[in-house]
C-alpha positions, 0 to 999 in steps of 0.5 A: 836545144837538145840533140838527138843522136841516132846509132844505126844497127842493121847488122849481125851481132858482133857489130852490137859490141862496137857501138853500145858503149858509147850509146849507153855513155851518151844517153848519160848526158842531159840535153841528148836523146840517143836512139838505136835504130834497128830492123824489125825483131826481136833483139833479146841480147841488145836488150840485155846488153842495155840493160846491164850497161845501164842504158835505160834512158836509150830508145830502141827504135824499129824501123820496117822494110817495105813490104815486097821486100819482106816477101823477097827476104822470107823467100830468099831466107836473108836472116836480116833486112837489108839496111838500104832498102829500110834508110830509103823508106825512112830517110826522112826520119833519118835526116831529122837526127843531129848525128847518126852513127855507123859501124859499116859503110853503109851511110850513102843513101843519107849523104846523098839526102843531105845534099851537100848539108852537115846534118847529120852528121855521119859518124863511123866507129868501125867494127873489128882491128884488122889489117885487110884493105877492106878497112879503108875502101873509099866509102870513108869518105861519105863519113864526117868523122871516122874514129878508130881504135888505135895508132896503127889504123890512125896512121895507115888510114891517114896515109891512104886518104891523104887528101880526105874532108872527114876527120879522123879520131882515135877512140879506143876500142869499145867492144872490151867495155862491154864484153865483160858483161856477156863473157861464157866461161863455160868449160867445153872439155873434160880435160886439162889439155891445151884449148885450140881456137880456130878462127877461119875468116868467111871471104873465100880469097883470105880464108884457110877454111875453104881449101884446108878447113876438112883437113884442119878439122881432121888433124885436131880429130886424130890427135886427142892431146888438143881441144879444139873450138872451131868458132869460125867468122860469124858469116862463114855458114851464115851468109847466103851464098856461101857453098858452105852448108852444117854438113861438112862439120857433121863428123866432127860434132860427137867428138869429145876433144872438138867443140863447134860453134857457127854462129851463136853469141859467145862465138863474137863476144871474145868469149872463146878468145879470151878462153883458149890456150893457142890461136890458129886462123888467117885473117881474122881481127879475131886474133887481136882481141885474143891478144889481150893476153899473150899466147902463142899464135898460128896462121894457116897461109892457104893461099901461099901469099908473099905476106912478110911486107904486106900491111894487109897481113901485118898481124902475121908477124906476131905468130908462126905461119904455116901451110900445111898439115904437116908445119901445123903439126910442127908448129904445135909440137915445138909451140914452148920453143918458138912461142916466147920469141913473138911475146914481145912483138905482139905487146907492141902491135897489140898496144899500137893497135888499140889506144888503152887509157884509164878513160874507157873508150866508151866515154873517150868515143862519146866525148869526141861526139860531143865535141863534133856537135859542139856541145 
């Protein structure tokens, strides 16, 4: 008898890269039907992306919302339905699959509605690399089975779930299998200057973007001798009720050295990371895929954390950290002397961070799923 696998997408955009691999390498094997399960829309780029991995054998399943919340959501202007209140009204649809895949925590509703059960089994493929304890809340264990990406997220999740019942397994990185088929190499400049990327995280507590942001935006406006795109976290100016609004990067949109992105496709699928000459950011797990080549590498510490032994900041150690207008200023200026110096640590963490093999981690992440189900 065949399995049925479902892969839960209620998300933003960048959570599309980190299943869809594995989904389309799925639906390549006989006895497996693999569903995307999805919010009502009309999702033009997951299509795109389906059909350019070659996934036709994929179906795309909507899944509606009740309808008092379709009236609260219009009203509140929530750019997605929310994913609890559309597991509630199908969760007798959800129970039927084998397994059902997620990239967010988002899994509670079905573990309490298996009662105790295995099936489905609850599987997460995380989504991003990064160092923030956000990684590992407690929610991992509603999961069977959590697949990471590399040694680094192996080890540190062992550690802080010593007495775990989920099963964790390194999958590779599955976003670096897709993003070639999407890349923008679209030149933004006129010039031949270095391309700066800003990446601000959106949570408040972590992000340079709320306390220096306006400044940072200043600095690159006055010195001309540097691009600079400012694609920010995909949420910054997405997420409702964040203070945010286009205003405050309103001066910045006509200069001819600044290019900004809010939020569009090419501000998550490394289109700008593999693209630019100098990373500047704080927290985001952007910056590990920009390391998929070396380049130098800046941190703006807004908030005067004591970073040098928190694992929360470890990607810190492989650029120059700086905390203000004026050491940012520095640090550009003197980049070919101080740069050459983190080459080698960033090798290292890039390749402890993400388990690179001839085997694409789309196929690596669908063995394992195979495996778990005993097939």
């Amino acid at each position: 008898m065949g399995k049925k696998i479902g892969f839960v997408y209620f998300d933003e955009l960048q959570h599309i890269h980190h299943f869809l691999s594995p989904a389309v390498e799925l639906s390549k094997l006989d006895g497996i039907e693999v569903d995307i399960l999805t919010y009502e829309g009309s999702h033009d780029y997951l299509k795109k992306l389906i059909d350019r991995l070659g996934g036709e054998r994929i179906k795309l399943v909507m899944l509606s919302t009740y309808l008092y919340r379709k009236v609260i959501e219009k009203i509140t202007r929530r750019q997605q339905p929310s994913a609890l209140y559309i597991h509630e009204k199908h969760i007798e649809k959800l129970l039927e699959y084998d397994a059902l895949i997620f990239t967010d925590h988002t899994a509670g509703n079905i573990y309490k509605a298996r009662k105790g059960a295995k099936q489905p089994l609850l599987v997460l493929l995380g989504h991003g690399a990064g160092d923030r304890d956000h990684g590992y809340k407690e929610t991992h264990n509603i999961f069977d089975l959590a697949l990471v990406a590399g040694k680094k997220k192996f080890n540190r999740l062992g550690k802080a779930f010593p007495d775990r019942k989920f099963e964790i397994k390194i999958s590779g990185y599955s976003k670096f299998d897709v993003v070639k088929f999407g890349l923008d190499k679209s030149r933004h400049f006129n010039n031949s200057n270095p391309v700066v990327l800003y990446c601000p995280h959106f949570i408040e507590e972590y992000s340079s973007w709320h306390s220096a942001g306006q400044n940072i935006l200043n600095y690159f406006l006055e010195h001309p001798e540097y691009n600079l795109i400012f694609a920010p976290h995909f949420n910054l100016f997405n997420k409702k009720a964040y203070k945010e609004s286009t205003l405050a990067i309103k001066e910045f949109t006509d200069a001819p050295n600044i290019f900004i992105d809010l939020g569009s496709i090419n501000s998550t699928n490394m289109s700008y990371t593999l693209g630019s000459d100098i990373y500047l950011g704080d927290v985001s797990s952007q910056v590990y895929e920009f390391m998929y080549k070396t380049r130098p590498v800046i941190f703006y510490n807004a908030h005067n954390v004591n970073w040098q032994h928190d694992e929360n900041y470890k990607m810190w150690q492989i650029g120059k950290v700086v905390k203000s207008i004026e050491e940012l200023d520095n640090a550009l200026t003197t980049i070919g002397h101080w740069s050459i110096e983190f080459e080698d640590k960033q090798k290292l963490l890039f390749s402890d961070t993400f388990e690179m093999t001839s085997e694409s981690a789309g196929i690596k992440t669908a063995r394992i799923i195979q495996d778990a189900l005993n097939l």
